[in-house]
Structures are given as structure tokens and as C-alpha cells.
C-alpha positions in Angstrom: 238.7 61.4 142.9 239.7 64.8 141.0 242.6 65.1 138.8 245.3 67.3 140.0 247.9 68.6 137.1 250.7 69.2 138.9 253.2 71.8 139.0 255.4 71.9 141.7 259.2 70.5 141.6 258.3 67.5 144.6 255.6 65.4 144.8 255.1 64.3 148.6 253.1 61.0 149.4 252.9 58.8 152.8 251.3 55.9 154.5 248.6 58.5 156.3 248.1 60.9 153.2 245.4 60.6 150.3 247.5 62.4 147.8 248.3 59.6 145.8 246.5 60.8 142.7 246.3 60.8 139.9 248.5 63.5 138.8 249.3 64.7 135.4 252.6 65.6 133.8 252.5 67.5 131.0 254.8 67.5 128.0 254.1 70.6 126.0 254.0 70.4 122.2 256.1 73.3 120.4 253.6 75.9 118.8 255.1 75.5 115.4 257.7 73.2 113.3 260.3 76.0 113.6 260.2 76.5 116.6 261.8 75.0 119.4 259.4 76.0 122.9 257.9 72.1 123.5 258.8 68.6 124.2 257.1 67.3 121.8 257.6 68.1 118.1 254.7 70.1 116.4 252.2 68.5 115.0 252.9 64.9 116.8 251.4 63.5 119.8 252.5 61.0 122.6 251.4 57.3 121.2 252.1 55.5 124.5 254.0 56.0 127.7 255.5 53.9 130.5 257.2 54.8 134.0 259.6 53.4 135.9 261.1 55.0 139.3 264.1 54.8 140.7 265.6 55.6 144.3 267.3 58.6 144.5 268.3 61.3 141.7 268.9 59.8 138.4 269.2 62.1 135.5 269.6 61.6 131.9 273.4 61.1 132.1 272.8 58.5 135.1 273.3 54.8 134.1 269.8 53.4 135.3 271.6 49.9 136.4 273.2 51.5 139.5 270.2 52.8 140.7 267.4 50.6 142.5 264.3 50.4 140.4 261.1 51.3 143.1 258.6 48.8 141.3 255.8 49.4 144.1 255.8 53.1 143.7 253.2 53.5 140.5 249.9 51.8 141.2 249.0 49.0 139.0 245.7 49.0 139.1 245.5 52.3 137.8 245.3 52.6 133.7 248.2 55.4 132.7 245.5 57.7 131.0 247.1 60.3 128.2 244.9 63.2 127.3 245.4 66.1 124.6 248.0 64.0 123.3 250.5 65.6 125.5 249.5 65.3 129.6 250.3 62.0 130.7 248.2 60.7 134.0 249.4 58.5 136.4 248.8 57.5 139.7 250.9 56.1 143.0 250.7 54.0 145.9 252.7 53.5 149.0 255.8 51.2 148.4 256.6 49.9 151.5 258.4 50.5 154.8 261.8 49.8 152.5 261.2 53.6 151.1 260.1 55.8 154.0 262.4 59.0 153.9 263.6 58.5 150.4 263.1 60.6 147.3 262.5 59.0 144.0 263.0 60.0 140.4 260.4 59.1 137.6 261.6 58.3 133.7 259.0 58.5 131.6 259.5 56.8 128.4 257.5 58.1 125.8 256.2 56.7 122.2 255.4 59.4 119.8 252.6 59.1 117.2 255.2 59.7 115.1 257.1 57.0 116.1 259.9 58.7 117.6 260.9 58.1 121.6 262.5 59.7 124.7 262.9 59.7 128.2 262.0 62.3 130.5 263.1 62.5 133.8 261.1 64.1 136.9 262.7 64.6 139.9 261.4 64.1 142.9 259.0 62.1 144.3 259.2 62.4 148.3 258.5 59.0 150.1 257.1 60.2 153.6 
């Protein structure tokens, strides 16, 4: 199976699709240490990652307790790959029936080499 990076602003997957990945997310590292064009501070690299996905749009000033954690939406079996020390790879499978018609929001929480962390927040993910 390729490896798509993705660009677009939705991600659609369904029961009757094969688009469940893997897809990479890239967090772009800033070209220098003054200035201020990346994610990720010059000169570091993203240590570990995980991702959680919620129903519906959460955002970084949402509290994540009122909104429903999808648990079933990344796929287990799948080994969250990071490569360049900035594209994060990860792959999906279908939820259940629970889902259908919803849109879902991924956090990604990031560990830096550096030791430093943050969330990032991609919205959507389309449930078809």
C-alpha cells in the first residue's frame, strides 16, 4: 500500500472505501532559530507522537472531557511511523455504525527530541 501525504483540509473514509491509509501529517520545522515559519523549533525533531480523535470539532481552546473520544477510529495494528523527524504517519480503520455521518477531529500530541510537547489539532476527518 503507497503512502499518501496529505494535503487537503478533510479526510473522507467509509465502510466501502480503501482510503484508509496511511496518511502523513506533516509538521514543518522553522528554517532557522530566528525565525518563526515551522511547528517545530529549528534544529529539533518530533521524539514520539500519539493520537487521539474526538467526535466533532474540538480545537485547542475546547475542553477534551466534553467531547466523545472515537477510540476505533486509528487502527491499532498499524505502527505510527515518524519520518524526517517531522511527518508523522498514521493509519485508520472504520469505527463502527455509531460514527457514520460524523466528522472527527485528531489531536496529535507530540514529544520533541528536545523534550518539549504540544498538541496539534487537525480538523476533520469525515466518517462516511
Amino acid at each position: 500500500m503507497a503512502k499518501v501525504h496529505f494535503d487537503k483540509a478533510v479526510i473522507e473514509i467509509g465502510y466501502f472505501s480503501d482510503l484508509w491509509g496511511p496518511y502523513g501529517f506533516k509538521f514543518p520545522i522553522a528554517t532557522s532559530a530566528t525565525a518563526n515559519d515551522g511547528l517545530i523549533p529549528f534544529g529539533d525533531t518530533i521524539f514520539s507522537v500519539s493520537v487521539k480523535t474526538y467526535k466533532g470539532s474540538a480545537n485547542r481552546g475546547s475542553d477534551l472531557s466534553n467531547f466523545t473520544e472515537i477510540e476505533d477510529l486509528i487502527d491499532p495494528d498499524y505502527t505510527i511511523e515518524i519520518t524526517d523527524g517531522h511527518t508523522v504517519w498514521i493509519k485508520f480503520q472504520n469505527p463502527g455504525s455509531d460514527y457514520y455521518g460524523e466528522k472527527a477531529t485528531l489531536v496529535f500530541e507530540v514529544t520533541l527530541a528536545s523534550g518539549g510537547k504540544a498538541d496539534f489539532y487537525f480538523q476533520h476527518v469525515a466518517v462516511k
